[in-house]
Biotite code that builds the C-alpha atoms (Angstrom):
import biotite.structure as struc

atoms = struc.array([
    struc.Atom([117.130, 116.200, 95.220], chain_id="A", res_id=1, res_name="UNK", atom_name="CA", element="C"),
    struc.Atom([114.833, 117.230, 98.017], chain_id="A", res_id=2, res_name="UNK", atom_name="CA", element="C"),
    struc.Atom([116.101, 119.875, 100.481], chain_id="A", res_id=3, res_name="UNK", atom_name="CA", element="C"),
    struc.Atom([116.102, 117.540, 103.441], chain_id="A", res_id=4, res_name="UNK", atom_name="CA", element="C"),
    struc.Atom([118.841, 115.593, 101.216], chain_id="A", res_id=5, res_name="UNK", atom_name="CA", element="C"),
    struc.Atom([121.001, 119.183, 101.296], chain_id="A", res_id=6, res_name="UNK", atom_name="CA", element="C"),
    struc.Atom([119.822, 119.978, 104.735], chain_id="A", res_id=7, res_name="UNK", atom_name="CA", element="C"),
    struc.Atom([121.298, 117.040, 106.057], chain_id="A", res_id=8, res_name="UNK", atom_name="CA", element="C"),
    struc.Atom([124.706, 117.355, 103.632], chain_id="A", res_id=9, res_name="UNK", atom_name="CA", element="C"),
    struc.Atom([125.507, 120.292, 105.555], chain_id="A", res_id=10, res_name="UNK", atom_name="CA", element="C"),
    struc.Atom([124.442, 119.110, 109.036], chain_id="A", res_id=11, res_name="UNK", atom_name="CA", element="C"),
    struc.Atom([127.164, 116.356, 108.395], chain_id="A", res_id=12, res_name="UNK", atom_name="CA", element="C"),
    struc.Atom([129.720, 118.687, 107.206], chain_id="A", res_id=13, res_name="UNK", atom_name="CA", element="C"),
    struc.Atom([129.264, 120.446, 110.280], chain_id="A", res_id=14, res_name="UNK", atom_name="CA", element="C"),
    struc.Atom([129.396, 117.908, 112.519], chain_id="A", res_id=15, res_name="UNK", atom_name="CA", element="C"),
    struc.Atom([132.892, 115.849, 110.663], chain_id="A", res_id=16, res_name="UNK", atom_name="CA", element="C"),
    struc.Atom([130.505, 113.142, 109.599], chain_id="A", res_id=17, res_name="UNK", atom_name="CA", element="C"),
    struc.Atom([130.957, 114.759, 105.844], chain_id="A", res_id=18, res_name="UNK", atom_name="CA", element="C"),
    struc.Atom([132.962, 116.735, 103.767], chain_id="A", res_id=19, res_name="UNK", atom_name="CA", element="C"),
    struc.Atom([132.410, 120.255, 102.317], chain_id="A", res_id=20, res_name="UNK", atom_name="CA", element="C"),
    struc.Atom([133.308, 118.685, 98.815], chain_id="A", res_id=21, res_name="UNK", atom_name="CA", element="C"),
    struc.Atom([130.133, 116.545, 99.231], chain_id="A", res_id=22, res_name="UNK", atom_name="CA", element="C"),
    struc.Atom([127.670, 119.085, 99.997], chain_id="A", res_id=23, res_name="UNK", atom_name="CA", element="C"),
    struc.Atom([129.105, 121.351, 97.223], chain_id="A", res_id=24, res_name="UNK", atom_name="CA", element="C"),
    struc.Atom([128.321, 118.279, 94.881], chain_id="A", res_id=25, res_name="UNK", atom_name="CA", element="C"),
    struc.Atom([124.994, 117.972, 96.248], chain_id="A", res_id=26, res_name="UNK", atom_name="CA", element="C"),
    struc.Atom([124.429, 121.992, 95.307], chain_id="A", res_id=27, res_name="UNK", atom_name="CA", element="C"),
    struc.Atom([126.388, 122.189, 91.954], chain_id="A", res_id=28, res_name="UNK", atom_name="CA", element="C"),
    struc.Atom([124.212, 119.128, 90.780], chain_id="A", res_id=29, res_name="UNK", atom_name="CA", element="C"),
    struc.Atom([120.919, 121.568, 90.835], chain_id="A", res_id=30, res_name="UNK", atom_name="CA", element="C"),
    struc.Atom([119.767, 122.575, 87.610], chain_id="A", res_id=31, res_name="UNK", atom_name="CA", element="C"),
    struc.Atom([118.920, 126.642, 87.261], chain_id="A", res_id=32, res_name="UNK", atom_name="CA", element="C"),
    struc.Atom([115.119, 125.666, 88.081], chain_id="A", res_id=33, res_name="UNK", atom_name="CA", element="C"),
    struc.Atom([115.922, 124.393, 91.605], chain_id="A", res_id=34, res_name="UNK", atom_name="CA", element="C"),
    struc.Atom([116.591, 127.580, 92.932], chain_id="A", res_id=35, res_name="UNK", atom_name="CA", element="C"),
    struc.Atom([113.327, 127.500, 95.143], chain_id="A", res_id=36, res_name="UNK", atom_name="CA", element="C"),
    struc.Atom([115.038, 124.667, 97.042], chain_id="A", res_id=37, res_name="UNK", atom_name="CA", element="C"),
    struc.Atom([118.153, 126.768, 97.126], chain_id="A", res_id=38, res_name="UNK", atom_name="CA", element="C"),
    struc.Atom([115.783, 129.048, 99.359], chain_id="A", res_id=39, res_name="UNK", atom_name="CA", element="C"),
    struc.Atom([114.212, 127.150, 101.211], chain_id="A", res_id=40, res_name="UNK", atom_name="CA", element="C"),
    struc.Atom([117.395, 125.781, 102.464], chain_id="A", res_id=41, res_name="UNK", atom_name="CA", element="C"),
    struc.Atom([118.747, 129.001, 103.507], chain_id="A", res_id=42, res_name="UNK", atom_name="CA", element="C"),
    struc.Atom([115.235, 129.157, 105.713], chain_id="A", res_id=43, res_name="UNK", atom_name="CA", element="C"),
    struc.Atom([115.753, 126.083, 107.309], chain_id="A", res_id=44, res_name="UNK", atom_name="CA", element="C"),
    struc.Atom([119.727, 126.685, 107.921], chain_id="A", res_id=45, res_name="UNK", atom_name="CA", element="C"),
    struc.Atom([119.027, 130.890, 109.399], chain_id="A", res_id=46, res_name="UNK", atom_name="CA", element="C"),
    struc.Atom([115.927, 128.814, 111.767], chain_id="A", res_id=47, res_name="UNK", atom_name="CA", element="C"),
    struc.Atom([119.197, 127.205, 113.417], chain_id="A", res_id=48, res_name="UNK", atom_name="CA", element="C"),
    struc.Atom([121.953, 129.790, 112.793], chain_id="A", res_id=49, res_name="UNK", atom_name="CA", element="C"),
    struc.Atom([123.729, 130.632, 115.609], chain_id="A", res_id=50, res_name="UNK", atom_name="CA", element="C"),
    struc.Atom([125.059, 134.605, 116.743], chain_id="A", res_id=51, res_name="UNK", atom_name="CA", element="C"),
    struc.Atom([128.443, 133.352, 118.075], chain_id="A", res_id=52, res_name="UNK", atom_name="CA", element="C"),
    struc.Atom([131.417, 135.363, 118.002], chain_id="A", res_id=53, res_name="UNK", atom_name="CA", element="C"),
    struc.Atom([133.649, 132.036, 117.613], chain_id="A", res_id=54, res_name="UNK", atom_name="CA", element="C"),
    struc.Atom([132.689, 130.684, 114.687], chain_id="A", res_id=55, res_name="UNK", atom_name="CA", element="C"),
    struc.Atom([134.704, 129.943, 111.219], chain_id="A", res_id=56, res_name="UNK", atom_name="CA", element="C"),
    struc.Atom([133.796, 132.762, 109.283], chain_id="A", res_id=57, res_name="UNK", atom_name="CA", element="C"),
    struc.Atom([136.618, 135.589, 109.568], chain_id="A", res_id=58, res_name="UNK", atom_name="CA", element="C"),
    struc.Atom([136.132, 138.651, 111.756], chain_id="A", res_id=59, res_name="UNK", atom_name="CA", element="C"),
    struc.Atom([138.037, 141.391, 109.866], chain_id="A", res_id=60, res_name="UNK", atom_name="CA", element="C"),
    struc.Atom([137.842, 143.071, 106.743], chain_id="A", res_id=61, res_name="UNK", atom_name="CA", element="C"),
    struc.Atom([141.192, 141.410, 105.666], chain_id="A", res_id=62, res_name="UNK", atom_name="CA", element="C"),
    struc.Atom([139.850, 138.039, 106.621], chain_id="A", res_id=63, res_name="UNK", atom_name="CA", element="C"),
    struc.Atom([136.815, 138.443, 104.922], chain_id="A", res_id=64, res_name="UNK", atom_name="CA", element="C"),
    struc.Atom([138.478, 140.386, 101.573], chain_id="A", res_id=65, res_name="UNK", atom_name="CA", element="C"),
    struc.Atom([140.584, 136.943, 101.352], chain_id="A", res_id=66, res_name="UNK", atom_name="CA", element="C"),
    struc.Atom([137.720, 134.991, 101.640], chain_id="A", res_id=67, res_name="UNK", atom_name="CA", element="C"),
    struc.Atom([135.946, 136.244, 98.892], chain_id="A", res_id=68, res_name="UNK", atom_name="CA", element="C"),
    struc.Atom([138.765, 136.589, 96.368], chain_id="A", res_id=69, res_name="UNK", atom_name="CA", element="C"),
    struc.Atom([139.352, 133.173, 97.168], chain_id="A", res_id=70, res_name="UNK", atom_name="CA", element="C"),
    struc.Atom([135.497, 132.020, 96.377], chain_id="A", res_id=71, res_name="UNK", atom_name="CA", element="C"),
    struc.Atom([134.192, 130.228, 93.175], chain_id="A", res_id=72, res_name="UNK", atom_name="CA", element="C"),
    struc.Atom([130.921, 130.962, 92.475], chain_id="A", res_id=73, res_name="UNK", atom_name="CA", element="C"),
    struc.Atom([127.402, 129.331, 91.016], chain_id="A", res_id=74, res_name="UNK", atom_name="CA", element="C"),
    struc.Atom([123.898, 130.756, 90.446], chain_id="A", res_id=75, res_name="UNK", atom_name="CA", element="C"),
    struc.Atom([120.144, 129.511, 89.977], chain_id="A", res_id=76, res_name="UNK", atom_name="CA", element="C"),
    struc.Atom([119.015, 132.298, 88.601], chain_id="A", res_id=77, res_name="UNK", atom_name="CA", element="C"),
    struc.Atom([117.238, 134.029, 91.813], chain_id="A", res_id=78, res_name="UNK", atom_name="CA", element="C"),
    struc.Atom([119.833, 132.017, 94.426], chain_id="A", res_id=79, res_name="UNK", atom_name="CA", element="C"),
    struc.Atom([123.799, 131.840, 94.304], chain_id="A", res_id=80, res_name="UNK", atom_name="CA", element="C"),
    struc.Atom([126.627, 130.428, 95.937], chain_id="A", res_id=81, res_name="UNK", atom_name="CA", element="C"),
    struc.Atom([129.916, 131.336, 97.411], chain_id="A", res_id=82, res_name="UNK", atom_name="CA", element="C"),
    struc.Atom([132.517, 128.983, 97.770], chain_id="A", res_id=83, res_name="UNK", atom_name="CA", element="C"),
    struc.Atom([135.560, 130.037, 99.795], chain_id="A", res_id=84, res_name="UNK", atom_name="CA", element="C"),
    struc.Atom([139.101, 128.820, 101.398], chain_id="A", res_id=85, res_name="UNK", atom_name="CA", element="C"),
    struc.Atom([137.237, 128.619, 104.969], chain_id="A", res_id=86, res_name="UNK", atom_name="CA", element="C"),
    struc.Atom([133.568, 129.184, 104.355], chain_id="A", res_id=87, res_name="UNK", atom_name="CA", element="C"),
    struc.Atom([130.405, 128.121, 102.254], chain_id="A", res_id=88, res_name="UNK", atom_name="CA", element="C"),
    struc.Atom([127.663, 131.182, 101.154], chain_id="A", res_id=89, res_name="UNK", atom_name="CA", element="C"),
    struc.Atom([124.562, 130.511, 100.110], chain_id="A", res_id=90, res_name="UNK", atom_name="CA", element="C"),
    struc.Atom([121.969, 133.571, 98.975], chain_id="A", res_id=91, res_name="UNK", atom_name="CA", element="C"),
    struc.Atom([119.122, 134.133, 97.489], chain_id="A", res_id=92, res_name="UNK", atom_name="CA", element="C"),
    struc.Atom([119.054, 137.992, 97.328], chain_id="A", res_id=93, res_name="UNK", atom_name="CA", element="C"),
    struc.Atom([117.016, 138.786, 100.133], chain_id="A", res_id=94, res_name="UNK", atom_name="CA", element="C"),
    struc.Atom([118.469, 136.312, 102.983], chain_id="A", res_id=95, res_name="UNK", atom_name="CA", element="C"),
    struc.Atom([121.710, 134.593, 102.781], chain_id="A", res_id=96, res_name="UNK", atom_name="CA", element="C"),
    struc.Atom([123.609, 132.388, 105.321], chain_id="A", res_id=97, res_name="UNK", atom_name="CA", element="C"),
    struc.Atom([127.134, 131.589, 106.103], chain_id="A", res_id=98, res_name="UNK", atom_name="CA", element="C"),
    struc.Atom([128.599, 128.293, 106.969], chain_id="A", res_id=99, res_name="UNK", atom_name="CA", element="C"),
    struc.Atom([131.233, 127.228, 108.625], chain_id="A", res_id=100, res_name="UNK", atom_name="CA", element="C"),
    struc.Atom([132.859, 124.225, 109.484], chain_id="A", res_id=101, res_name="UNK", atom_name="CA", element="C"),
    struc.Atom([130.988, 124.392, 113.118], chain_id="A", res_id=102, res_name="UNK", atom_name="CA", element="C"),
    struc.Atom([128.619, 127.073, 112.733], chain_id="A", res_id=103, res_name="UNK", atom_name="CA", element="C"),
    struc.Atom([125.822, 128.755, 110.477], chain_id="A", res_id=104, res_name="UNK", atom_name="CA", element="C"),
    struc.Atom([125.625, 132.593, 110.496], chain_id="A", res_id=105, res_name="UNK", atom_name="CA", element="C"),
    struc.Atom([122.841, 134.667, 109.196], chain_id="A", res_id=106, res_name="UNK", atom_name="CA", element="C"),
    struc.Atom([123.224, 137.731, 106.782], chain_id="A", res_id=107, res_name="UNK", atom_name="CA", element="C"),
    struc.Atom([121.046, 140.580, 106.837], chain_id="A", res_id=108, res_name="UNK", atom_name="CA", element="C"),
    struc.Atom([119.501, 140.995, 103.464], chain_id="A", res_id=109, res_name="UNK", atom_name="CA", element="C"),
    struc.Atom([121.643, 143.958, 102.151], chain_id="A", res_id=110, res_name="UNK", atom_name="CA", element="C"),
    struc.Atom([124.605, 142.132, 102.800], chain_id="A", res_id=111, res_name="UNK", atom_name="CA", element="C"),
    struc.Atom([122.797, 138.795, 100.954], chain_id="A", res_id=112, res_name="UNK", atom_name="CA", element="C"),
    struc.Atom([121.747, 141.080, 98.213], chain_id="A", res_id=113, res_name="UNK", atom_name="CA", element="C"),
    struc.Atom([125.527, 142.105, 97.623], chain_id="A", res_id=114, res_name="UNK", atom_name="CA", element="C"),
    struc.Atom([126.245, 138.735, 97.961], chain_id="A", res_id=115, res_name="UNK", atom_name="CA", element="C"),
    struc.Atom([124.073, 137.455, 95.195], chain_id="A", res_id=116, res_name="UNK", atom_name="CA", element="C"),
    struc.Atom([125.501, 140.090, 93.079], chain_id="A", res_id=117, res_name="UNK", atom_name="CA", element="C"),
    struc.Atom([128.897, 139.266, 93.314], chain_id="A", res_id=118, res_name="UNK", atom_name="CA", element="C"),
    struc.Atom([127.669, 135.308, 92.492], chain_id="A", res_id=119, res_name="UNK", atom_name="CA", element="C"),
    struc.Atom([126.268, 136.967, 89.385], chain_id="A", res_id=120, res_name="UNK", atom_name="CA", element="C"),
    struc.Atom([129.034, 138.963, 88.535], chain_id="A", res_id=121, res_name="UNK", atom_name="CA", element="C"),
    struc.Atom([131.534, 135.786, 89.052], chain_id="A", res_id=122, res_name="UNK", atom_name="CA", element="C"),
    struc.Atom([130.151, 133.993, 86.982], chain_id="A", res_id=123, res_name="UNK", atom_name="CA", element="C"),
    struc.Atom([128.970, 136.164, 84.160], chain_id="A", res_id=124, res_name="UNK", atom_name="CA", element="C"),
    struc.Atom([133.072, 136.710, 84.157], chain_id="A", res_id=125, res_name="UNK", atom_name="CA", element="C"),
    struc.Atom([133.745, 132.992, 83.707], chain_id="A", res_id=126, res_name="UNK", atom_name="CA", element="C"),
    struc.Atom([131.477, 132.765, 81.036], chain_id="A", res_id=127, res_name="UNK", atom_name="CA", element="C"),
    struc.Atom([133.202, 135.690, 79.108], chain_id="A", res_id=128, res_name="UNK", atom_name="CA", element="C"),
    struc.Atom([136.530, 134.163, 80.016], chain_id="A", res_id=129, res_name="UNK", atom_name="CA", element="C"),
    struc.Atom([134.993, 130.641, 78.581], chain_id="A", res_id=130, res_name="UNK", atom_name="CA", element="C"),
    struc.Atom([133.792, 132.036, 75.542], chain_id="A", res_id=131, res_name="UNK", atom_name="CA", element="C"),
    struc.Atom([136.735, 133.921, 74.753], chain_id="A", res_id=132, res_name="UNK", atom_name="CA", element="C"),
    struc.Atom([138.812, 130.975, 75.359], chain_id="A", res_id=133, res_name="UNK", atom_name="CA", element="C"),
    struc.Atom([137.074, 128.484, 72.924], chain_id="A", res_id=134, res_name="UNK", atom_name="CA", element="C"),
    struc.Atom([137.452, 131.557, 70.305], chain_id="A", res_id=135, res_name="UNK", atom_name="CA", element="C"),
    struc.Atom([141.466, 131.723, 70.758], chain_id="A", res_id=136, res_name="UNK", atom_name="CA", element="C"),
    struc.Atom([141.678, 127.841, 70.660], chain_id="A", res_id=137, res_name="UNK", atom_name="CA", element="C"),
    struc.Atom([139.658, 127.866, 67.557], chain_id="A", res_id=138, res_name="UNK", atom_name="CA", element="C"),
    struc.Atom([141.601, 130.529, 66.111], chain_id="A", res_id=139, res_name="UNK", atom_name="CA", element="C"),
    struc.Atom([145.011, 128.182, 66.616], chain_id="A", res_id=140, res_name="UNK", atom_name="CA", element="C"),
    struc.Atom([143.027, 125.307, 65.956], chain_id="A", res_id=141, res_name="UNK", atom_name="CA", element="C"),
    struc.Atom([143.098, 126.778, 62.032], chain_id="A", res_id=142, res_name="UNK", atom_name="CA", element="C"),
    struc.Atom([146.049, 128.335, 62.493], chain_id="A", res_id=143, res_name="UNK", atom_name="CA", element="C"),
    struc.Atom([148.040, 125.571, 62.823], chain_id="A", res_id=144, res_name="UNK", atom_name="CA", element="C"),
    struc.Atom([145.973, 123.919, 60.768], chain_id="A", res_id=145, res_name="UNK", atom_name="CA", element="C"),
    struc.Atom([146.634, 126.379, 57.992], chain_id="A", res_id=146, res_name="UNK", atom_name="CA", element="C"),
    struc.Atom([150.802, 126.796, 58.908], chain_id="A", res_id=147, res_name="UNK", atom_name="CA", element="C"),
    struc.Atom([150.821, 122.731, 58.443], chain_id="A", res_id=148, res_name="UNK", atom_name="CA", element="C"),
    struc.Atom([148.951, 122.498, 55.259], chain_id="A", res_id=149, res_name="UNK", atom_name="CA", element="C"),
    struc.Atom([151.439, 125.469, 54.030], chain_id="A", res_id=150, res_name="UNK", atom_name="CA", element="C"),
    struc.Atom([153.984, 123.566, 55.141], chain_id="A", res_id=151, res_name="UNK", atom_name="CA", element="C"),
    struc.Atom([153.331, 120.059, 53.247], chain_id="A", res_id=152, res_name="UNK", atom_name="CA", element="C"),
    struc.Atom([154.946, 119.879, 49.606], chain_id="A", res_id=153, res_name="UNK", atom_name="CA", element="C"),
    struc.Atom([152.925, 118.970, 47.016], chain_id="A", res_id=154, res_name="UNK", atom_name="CA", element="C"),
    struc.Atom([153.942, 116.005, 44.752], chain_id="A", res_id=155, res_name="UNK", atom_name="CA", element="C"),
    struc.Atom([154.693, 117.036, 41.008], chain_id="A", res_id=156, res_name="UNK", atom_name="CA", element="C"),
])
């Protein structure tokens, strides 16, 4: 998948010709080495990011705190993404944009480079939970294996 492809995903999200859901299939579909293309669409979406003060993403602390407890998160190694209730990040550590239903917002790079972290963090976290999931299923997996066995009578 070329960048143009995800370049013009997100124009048509923008502009109600497309859904978010698409364009977050188009980026979840990457594999961990496309994470150059990850950056070079955050170039090509700051080169057109707009400063306005009525955009989508929220304004206050609050608005913003919801947002990202709300997000799910996915990295290519050096680039991640954000996926809240309202709003779309994408970062690679060192620039970052936010996008909105109607508008694309630039981050300064400390902001991008918390952002990425957070990514990281996410979904290091999900992993853990993951793994320590399959390892309790497992565990009642032979459990109840073992109760059931236990429980048949043998014939004499």
């Amino acid at each position: 998948m070329t960048d143009d492809t995800l370049l013009n995903a997100a124009q048509q999200w923008q502009r109600g010709a497309g859904t978010r859901d698409a364009l977050v299939a188009h980026l979840t579909a990457l594999g961990r080495e496309d994470a150059p293309v990850i950056t070079d669409l955050i170039q090509h979406l700051r080169a057109h990011a707009g400063h306005d003060q009525d955009g989508d993403a929220p304004r206050s602390t609050d608005g913003w705190r919801d947002e990202l407890m709300g997000s799910r998160a996915c990295t290519w190694g050096g680039a991640g993404m954000l996926v809240g209730p309202n709003v779309l990040i994408l970062t690679d550590g060192q620039r970052g944009v936010v996008l909105g239903e109607r508008d694309t917002r630039a981050l300064s790079s400390s902001v991008s480079g918390s952002l990425m972290l957070l990514c990281q963090t996410i979904v290091m976290a999900e992993h853990a939970l993951n793994q320590r999931e399959m390892q309790d299923l497992r565990e009642q997996r032979l459990q109840s294996a073992s109760t059931s066995l236990s429980e048949i009578d043998p014939i004499r």
